[in-house]
N, C-alpha and C positions, 0 to 999 in steps of 0.2 A: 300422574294427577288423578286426582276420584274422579268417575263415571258420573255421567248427567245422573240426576234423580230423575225414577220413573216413574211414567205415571200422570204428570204433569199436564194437563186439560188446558189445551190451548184457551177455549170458552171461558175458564178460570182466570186466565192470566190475562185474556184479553179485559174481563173484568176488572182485576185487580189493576191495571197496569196503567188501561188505557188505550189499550193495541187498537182497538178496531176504529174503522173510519180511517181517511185522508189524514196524512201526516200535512204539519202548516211548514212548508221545505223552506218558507223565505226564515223561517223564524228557528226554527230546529237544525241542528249540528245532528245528524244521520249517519255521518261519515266515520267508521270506524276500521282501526288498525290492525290486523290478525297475524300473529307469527304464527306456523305450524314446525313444532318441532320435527312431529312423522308425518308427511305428505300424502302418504298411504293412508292414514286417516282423516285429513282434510273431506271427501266427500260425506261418507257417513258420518262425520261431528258436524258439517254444515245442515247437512237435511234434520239430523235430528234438534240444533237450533229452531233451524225455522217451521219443522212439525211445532214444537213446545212452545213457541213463541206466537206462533201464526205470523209470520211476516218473511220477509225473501229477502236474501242475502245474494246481492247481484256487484260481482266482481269489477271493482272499477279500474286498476292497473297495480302492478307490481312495484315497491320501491327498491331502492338501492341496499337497505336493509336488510332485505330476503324479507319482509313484510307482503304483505299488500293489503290493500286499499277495499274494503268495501262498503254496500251502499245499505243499509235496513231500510227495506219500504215498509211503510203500513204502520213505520214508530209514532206515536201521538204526542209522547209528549217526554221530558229530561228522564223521569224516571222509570218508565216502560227502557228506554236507551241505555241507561243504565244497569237494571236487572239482567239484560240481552248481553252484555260487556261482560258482567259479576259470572254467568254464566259459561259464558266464551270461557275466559281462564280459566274454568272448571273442569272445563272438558277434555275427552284424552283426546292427545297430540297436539295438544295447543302452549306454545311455551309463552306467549301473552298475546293478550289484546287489549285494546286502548282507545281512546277517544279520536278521531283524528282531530286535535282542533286547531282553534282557530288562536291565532298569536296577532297582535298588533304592534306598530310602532310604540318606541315608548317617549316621544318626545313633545314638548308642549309649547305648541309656536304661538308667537307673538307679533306683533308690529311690523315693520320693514323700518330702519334706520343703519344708516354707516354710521361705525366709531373705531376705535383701534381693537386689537385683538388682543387686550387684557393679558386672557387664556393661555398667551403664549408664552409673555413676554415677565411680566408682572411676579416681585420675589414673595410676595404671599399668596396667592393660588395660582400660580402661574405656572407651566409645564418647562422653564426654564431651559427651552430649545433655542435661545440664540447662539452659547457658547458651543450646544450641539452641533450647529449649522457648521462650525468654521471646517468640521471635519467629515460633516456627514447629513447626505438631505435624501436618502431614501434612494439611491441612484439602483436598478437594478433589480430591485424588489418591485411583487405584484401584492397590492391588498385588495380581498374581494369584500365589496360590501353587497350581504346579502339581505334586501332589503325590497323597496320599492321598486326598482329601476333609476334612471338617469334621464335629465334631459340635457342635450347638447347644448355646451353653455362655454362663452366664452375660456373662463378661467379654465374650464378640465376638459376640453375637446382633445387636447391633445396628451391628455393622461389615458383616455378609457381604451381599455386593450379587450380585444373580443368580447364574452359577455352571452346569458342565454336566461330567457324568462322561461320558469319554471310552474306557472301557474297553469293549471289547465282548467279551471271550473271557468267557464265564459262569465258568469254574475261575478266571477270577481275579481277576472280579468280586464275587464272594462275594453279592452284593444279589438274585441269580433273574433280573437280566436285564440285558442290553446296554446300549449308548449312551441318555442318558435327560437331563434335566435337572434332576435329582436328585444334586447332587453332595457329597450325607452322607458321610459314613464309615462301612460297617457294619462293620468290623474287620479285621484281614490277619493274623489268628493263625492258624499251622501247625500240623500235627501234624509227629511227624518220619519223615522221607524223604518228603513231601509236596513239595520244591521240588527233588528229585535226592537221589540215594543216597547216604546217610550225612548228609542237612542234618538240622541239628537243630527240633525243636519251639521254638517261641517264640509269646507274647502278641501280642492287639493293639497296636500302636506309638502307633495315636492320632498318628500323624508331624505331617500337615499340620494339623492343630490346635495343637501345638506350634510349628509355626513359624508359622502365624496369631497367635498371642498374640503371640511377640517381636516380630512388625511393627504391630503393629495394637491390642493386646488393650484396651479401655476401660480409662483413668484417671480419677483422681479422682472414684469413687463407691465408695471407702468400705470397699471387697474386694478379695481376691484381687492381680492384679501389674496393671505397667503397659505400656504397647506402646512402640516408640522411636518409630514416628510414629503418636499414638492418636486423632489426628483421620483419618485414613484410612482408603480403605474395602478389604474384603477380596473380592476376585474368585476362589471357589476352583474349582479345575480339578483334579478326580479323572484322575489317569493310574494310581496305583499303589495296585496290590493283595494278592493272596495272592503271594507269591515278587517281589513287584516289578512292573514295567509295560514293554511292548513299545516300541521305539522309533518305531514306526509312528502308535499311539497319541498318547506326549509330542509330536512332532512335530506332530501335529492339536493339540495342545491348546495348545501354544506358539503357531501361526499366531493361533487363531481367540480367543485371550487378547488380543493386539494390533490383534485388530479385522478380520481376515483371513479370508476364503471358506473353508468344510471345506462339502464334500460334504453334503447329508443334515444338517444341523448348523443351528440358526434361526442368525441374525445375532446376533452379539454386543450387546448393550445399553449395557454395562459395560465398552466395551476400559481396557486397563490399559498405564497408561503404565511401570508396573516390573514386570517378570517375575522370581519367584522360583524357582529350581530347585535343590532338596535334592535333589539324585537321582545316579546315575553307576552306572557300571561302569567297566569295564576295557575299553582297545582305543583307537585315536585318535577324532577327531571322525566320524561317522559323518555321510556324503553327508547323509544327510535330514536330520538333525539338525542340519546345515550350511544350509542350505535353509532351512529352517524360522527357526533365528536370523535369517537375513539376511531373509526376510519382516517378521518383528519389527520387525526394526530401520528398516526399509523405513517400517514402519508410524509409527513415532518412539517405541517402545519400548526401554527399557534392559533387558536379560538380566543377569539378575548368577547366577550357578552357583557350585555347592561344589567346592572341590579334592580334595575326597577324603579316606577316612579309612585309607588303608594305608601310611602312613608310606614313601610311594615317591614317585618323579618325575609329578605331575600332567601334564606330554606324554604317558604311554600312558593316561589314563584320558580317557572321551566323559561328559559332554561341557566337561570342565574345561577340555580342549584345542581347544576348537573359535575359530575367528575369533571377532573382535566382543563378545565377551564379558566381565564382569567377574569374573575368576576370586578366589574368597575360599578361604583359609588360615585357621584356626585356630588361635588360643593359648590360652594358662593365663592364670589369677589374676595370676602372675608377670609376663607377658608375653614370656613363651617359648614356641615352637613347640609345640602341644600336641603331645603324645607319637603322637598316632593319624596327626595331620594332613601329608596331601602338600605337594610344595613344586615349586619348578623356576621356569624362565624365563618360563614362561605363567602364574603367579602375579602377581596384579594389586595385592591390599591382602591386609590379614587385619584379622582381628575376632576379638574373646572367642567363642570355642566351649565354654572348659570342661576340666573334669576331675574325673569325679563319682568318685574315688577317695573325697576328701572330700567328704560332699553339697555345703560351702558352697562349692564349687571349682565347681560345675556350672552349668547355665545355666536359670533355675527361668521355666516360664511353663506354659500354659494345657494341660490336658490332659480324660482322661476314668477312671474305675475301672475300665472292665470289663477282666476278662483276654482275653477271646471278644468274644462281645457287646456294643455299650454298657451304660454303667455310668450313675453319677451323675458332676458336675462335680467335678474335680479341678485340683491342680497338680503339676508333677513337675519333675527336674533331669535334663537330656539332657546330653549330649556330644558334638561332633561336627561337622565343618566344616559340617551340615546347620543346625546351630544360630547360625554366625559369620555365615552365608549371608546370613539375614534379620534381620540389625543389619546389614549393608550396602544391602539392600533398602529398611529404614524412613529411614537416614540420606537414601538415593534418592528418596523419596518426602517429606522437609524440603526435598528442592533443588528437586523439582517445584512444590512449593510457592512457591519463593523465585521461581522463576523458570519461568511454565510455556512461554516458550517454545523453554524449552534440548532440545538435541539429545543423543542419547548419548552423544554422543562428548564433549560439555559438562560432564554427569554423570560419565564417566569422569573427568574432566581433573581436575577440582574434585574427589571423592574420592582420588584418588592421587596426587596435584601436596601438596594438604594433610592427609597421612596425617605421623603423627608416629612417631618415629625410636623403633623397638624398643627398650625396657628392658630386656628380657632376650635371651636368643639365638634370634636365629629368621633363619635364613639360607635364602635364596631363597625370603622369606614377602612376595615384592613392594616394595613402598614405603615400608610403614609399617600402624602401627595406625589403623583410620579414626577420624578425629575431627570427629561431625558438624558442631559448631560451626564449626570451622577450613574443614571445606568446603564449606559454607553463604559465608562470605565470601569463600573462591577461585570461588565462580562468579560470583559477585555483583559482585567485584574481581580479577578474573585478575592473576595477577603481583604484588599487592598487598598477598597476605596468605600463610597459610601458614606451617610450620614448616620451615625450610632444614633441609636433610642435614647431614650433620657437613662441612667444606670438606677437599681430598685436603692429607695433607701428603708434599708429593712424589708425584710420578707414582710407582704400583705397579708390580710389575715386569713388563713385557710392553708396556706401554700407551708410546704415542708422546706427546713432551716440547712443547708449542706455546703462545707467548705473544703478546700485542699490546696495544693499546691503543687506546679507544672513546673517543669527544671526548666525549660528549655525549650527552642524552637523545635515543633514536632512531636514533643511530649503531649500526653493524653488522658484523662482519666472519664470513668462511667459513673453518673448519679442516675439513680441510686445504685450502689455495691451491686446491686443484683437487679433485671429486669423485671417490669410489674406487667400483668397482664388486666387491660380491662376489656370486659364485656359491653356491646353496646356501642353507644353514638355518643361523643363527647368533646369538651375541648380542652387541652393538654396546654399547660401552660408553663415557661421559664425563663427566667430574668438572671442573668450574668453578671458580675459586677469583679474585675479583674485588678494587679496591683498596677498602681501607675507607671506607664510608660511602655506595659504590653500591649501584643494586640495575641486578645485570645479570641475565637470563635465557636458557636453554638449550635450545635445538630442536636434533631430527634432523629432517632432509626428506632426502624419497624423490622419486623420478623417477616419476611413474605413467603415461609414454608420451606425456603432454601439456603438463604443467607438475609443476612440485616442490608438494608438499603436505608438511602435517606428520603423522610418524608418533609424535612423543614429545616433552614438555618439561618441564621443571620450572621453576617459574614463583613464586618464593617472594620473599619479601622481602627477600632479601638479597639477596648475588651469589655467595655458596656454593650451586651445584647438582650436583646427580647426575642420569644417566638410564643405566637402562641394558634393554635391548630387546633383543626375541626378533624377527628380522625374515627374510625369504628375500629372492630372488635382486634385483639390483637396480641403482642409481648412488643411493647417498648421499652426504650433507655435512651438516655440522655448525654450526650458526649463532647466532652470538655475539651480541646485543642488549643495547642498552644499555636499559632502565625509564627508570631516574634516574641522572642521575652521570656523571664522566669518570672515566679513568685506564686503568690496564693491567690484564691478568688473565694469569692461568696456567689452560693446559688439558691436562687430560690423555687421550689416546684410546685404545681397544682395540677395532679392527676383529675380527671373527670369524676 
């Protein structure tokens, strides 16, 4: 990496910047992320920092990452924190640094009302887990939601399996103390301008207890709701608290959820083959948080993450956008795009979230009364791709069941390959509505089962015109004749359409330097497929298979 510029007049930048005087700490994010590639260099790039900066860079702990943690005193204000960051990467031995920030829940509560649970049950946005149940309720499987904490609550007392809060800033811990193995919930209720000027006061959320019930919450005894996999156990991992949780933080709690080394932290007992994360902000995938997933997945955990609730492109929100991940969208009752929820190319499936305009629109599961404080056991109707999240989580946790020695990328396939085709409008909401049942037998039966896409009539307009024809079961051919290389970030699109009575299926593969691997396919029962993929720089091709059957097919293609 290029050498700091020299030269650089602290008095100058304290000018330009902002630097001198008290930093306002209740208001200002300080907290920034350093990797050092050479460690050997780590001292002299730090001193020459904070010579050129005028400020001190005081070591606040190591993550799991090979990151750590430190603290800029003497920042005044976003963009002095900034130039200090721009700088950081600049420097030799530093392979990144990064904001540590601050991620919140993404869920939007409402009312407290019982009604039935739609979500579950219901053949328009419904998750379609009754027919799942008769074979499979989660028995065996741990899901960690990494989130809030829990409170002890009738319905999931007897789900929650060990568990460790990850929080160590006391302001936003709200409990009196640091990292602990106490991963309750004492509350994350504000006062206002307590999270930045001009935030408003709000209650306790009770979040991750809400999204513990929809994966997990006890059935059949008699009370209260039921969970989509309620044989399953709950692993909670407090990351988020007063204003939200630091990315340094969730990053530990993701590793060490999947069974992964954290510093100072016992060994996990309980790793958890599904990872749920209700959380985000805004900004792309953050390096750690990057890191951290691919530990996970390392470990043979499934990630599954909320899209987001700003009605924007889920590519600028962390960590919706991050690799490896099952990114979940949100609908309505309808099975239309809920109104809050993000969308985009990195959009994987979607799932009922809800719309507590009308209570019974909303999504009803396990909660607590206090507004502050805990309270007594309650229920309540949330909203919010934080709530579609964990109906994709417990469907995650019927397939681990079915099959535990499937891989994520198994679990992917199988929820997305047999997600069913929007009733209502929800455009770049991924694949489809998950339907556990349906993907219970696409892992079980790859290529076998599943709900075909609607088949193209006629190539759209853009998309390249290409037919042929396959003898036989096992037969194969490549569109195009030759592979295409693109440069860049894009999305790769093809539509199948096979002769009747075959079932032919649809791969992309990618070159990854050694051999062709698959990066996407749809794999349904018929020979109607779609796929269409968010992919960078590369040599792909497109590959035609026969299941079952002879005859010809039409394809249609749209390179980025």
């Amino acid at each position: 990496m290029p050498s700091l510029t020299k030269g650089l007049l602290a008095a100058a930048v304290a000018a330009t910047f902002g630097l001198a005087g008290a930093a306002n700490s209740a208001e200002l994010n300080n907290r920034i992320i350093v990797k050092f590639a050479d460690q050997q260099q780590r001292s002299s790039t730090l001193a020459s920092i904070e010579r050129n900066f005028a400020t001190d860079l005081r070591e606040l702990r190591s993550i799991a990452t090979g990151g750590e943690v430190l603290i800029a005193k003497g920042v005044a204000n976003e963009k002095a924190r900034d130039a200090l960051i721009a700088a950081l990467n600049n420097a030799p031995g530093v392979e990144y640094a990064e904001l540590d920030a601050m991620l919140q829940p993404l869920a939007v509560p409402n009312d407290t009302r019982y009604n039935e649970q739609w979500h579950y049950f219901e053949a328009t946005a419904g998750l379609n887990l009754e027919p799942a149940w008769d074979t499979h309720t989660g028995a065996g499987v741990t899901v960690a939601v990494i989130d809030t904490g829990y409170r002890p609550h009738v319905d999931l007392d007897s789900k929650i399996v060990g568990g460790y809060d990850f929080i160590g800033d006391l302001s936003v811990a709200n409990d009196g103390n640091g990292r602990d193995s106490d991963a309750s919930d004492p509350g994350d209720w504000v006062a206002a301008g307590e999270c930045g000027f001009g935030s408003s006061a709000s209650n306790s959320s009770w979040h991750g207890t809400h999204v513990a019930g929809t994966i997990a919450a006890e059935s059949n005894n008699s009370q209260g709701v039921a969970g989509a996999a309620w044989d399953a156990n709950i692993l909670p991992v407090r990351v988020l608290g007063k204003c939200g949780g630091y990315t340094s933080d969730i990053a530990d709690g993701i590793i060490w959820s999947a069974g992964g080394s954290v510093s100072g932290v016992p060994t996990n007992s309980n790793p958890a083959q599904v990872l749920n994360l209700s959380l985000g902000g805004g900004g792309s995938c953050a390096s750690t948080t990057q890191s951290a997933i691919n530990s996970a997945r390392a470990n043979g955990a499934t990630v599954i993450v909320a899209a987001g609730n700003s009605n924007a492109n889920a590519a600028n929100y962390n960590p919706a956008s991050c690799d490896g991940v099952i990114t979940v969208a949100s609908v309505d009752r309808g099975g239309n795009r809920a109104y809050y929820s993000n969308y985009g190319s990195v959009v994987d499936v979607a799932a009922p979230g809800g719309e507590t305009a009308t209570q019974a629109n909303g999504v009803l599961s396990t909660l607590n009364s206090g507004s502050q404080g805990p309270g007594s056991d309650n229920y309540a109707f949330y909203q919010g791709t934080s709530m579609a999240t964990p109906h994709v989580a417990g469907a995650a946790a019927l397939l681990y069941e079915a099959d535990p020695s499937a891989t994520p990328d198994d679990i992917e396939a199988a929820l997305v390959n047999s997600a069913r085709a929007f009733p209502g409008s929800c455009s770049q909401c991924g694949s489809g509505i998950v339907d556990a049942d349906a993907a219970i037998d696409e892992l079980l039966n790859p290529g076998g089962g599943g709900n075909p896409p609607p088949p193209p009539a006629g190539c759209p307009t853009g998309y390249d015109s290409y037919n042929g024809t396959l003898t036989g079961s096992g037969d194969y051919e490549y569109q195009p004749n030759g592979t295409y290389y693109y440069s860049g970030s894009g999305t790769h699109s093809g539509e199948l359409s096979g002769a009747a009575g075959t079932d032919f299926d649809l791969y992309l593969w990618k070159w990854n330097g050694n051999s062709w691997s698959t990066v996407a396919s749809s794999l349904s029962s018929s020979s109607e497929e779609s796929i269409t993929y968010s992919g960078s720089s590369g040599y792909y091709v497109w590959r035609i298979y026969s299941y079952s059957g002879s005859g010809s097919y039409d394809f249609c293609m749209d390179r980025p």
